[in-house]
C-alpha positions as CSV (number, residue, x, y, z in Angstrom):
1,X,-84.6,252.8,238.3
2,X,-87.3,254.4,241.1
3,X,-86.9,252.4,244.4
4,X,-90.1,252.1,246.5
5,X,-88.9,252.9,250.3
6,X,-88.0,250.1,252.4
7,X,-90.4,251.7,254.6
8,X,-93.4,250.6,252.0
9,X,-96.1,249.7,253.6
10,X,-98.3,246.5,252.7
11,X,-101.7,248.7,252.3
12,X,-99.5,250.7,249.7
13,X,-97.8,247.7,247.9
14,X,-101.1,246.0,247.4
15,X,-102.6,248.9,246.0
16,X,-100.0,249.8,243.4
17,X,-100.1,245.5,242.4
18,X,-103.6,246.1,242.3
19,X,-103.0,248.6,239.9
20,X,-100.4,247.5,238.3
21,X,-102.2,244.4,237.1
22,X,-105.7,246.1,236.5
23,X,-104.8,247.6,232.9
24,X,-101.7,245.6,231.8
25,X,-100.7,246.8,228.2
26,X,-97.7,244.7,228.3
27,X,-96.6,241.8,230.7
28,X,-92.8,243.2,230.2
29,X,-94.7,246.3,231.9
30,X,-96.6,244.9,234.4
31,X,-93.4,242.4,235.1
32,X,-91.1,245.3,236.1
33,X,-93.3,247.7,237.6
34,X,-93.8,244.7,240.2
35,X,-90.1,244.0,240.3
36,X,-89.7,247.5,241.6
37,X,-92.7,247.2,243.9
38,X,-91.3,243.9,245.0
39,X,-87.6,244.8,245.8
40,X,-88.5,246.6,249.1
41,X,-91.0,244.2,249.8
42,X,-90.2,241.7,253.3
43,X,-90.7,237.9,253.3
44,X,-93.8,238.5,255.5
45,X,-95.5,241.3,253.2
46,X,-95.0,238.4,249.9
47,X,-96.7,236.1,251.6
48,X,-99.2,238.7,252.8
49,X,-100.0,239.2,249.2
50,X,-99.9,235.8,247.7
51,X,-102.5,235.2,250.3
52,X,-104.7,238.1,248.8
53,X,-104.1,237.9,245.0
54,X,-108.1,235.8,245.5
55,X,-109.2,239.3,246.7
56,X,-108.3,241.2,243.5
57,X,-109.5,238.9,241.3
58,X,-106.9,238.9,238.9
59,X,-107.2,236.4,236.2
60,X,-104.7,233.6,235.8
61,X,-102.4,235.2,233.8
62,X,-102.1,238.3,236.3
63,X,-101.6,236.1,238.7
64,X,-98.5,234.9,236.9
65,X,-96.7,237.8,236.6
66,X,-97.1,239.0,240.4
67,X,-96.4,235.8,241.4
68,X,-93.3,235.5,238.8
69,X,-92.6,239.0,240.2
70,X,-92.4,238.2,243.8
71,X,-90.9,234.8,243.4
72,X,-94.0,232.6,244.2
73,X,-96.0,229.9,243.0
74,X,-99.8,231.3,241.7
75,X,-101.7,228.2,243.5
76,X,-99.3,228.5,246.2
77,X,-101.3,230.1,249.3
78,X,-99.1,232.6,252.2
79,X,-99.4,229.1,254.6
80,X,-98.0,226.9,251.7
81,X,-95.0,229.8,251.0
82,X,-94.0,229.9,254.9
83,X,-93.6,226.3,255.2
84,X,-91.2,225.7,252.4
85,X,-87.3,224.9,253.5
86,X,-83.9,225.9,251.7
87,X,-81.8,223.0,250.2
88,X,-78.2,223.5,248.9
89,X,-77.5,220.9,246.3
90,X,-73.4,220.5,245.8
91,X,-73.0,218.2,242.4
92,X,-69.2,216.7,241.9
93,X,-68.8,216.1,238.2
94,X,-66.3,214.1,236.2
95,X,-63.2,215.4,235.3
96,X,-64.3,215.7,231.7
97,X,-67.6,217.2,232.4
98,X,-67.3,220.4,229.5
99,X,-66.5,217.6,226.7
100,X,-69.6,215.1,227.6
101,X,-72.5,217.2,229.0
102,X,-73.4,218.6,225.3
103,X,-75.8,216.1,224.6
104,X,-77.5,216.2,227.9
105,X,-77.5,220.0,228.7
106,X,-80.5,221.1,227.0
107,X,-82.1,218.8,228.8
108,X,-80.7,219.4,232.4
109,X,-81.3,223.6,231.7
110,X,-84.9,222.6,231.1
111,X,-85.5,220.5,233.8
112,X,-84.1,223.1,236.3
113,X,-86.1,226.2,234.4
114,X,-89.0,224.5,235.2
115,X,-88.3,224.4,238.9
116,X,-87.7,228.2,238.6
117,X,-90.6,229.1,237.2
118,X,-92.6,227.0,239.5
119,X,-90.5,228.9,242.2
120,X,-88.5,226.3,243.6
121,X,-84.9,226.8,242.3
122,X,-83.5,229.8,242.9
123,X,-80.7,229.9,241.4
124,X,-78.1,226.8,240.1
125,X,-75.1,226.6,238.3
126,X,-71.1,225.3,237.7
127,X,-68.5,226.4,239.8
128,X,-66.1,228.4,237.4
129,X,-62.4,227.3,236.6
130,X,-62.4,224.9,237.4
131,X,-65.4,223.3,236.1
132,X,-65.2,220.2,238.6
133,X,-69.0,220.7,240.2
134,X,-72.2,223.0,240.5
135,X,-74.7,224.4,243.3
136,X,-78.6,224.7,242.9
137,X,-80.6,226.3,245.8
138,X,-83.9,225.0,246.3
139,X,-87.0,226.5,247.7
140,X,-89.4,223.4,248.6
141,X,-92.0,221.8,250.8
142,X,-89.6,219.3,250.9
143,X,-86.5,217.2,250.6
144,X,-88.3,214.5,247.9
145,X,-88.9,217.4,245.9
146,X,-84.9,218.2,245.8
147,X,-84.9,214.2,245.1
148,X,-86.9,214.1,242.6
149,X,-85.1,216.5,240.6
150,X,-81.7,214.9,241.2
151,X,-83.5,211.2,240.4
152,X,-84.5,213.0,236.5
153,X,-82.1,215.0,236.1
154,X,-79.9,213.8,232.9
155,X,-76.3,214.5,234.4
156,X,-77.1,211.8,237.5
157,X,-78.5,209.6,234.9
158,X,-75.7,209.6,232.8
159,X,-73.0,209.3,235.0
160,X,-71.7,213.0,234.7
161,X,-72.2,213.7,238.7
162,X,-69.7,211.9,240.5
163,X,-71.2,212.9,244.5
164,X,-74.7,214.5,245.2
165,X,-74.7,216.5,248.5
166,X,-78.3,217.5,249.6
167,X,-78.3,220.1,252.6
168,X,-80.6,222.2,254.6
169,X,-79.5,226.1,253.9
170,X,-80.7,228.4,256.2
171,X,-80.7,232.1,254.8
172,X,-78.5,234.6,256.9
173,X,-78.4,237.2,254.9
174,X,-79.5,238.5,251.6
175,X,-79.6,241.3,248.7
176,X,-82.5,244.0,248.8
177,X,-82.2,243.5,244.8
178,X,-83.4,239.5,245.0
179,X,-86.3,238.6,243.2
180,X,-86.6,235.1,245.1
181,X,-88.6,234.6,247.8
């Protein structure tokens, strides 16, 4: 797969976005040209270019892909992006946990696939063997938003998390590869 340099600058990732999105034949086209664009692309230059997708007057649906591309919200503006936080959400589960979630799991992926494609979970998921708990990282305004999820979210409701652990997560370090914000 090509690499743009991590020396790309934002003139030159705007202008291959800009193109990129101006004759779309496919959105699984558009999508991973701008995942290569976006992989040597900082924190500051995304929310450079969320700021400016009103510029290129991309329709709605172009705006969705960059936006699912770089790991951002389309009505979200490059001040709404910077002030978002990190959460780490630790669930305990029951001791049974693989046995009774069935019924509820379609439910709980959906609820948490939503959050990612409105680009505020990252990532989530059990610990492996042994199944006894999961993490979800959140990228949100706030820490009602993290509540909010917990408060719907059919393993709480249900009595298949045991403990709920909210905490600030402050990013150290991280993959050039990430698609997240």
């Amino acid at each position: 797969m090509a690499m743009v340099s991590g020396g790309a600058t934002s003139l030159t990732i705007r202008t291959l976005v800009t193109a990129a999105v101006k004759f779309p034949k496919s959105e699984t086209k558009v999508t991973s040209i701008l995942r290569i664009i976006t992989s040597a692309v900082t924190r500051h230059e995304k929310d450079s270019l969320v700021a400016n997708f009103g510029r290129h007057k991309l329709h709605e649906g172009q705006k969705m892909i960059c936006c699912r591309s770089l790991g951002t919200s389309a009505a979200m503006t490059a001040e709404e992006h910077t002030s978002r936080q990190y959460f780490a959400v630790v669930y305990d589960y029951v001791p049974d946990i693989l046995e009774r979630r069935g019924q509820y799991r379609a439910e709980h992926l959906a609820l948490a696939n939503q959050l990612v494609d409105e680009g505020k979970v990252l990532l989530g998921g059990a610990w492996g063997s042994p199944v006894d708990g999961a993490l979800l990282i959140f990228y949100v305004h706030n820490i009602k938003e993290v509540q909010r999820f917990i408060d719907k979210d059919p393993y709480v409701q249900n009595g298949l998390v045991t403990k709920v652990d909210i905490r600030p997560y402050t990013v150290a370090v991280r993959s050039g590869l990430q698609q997240g914000p």
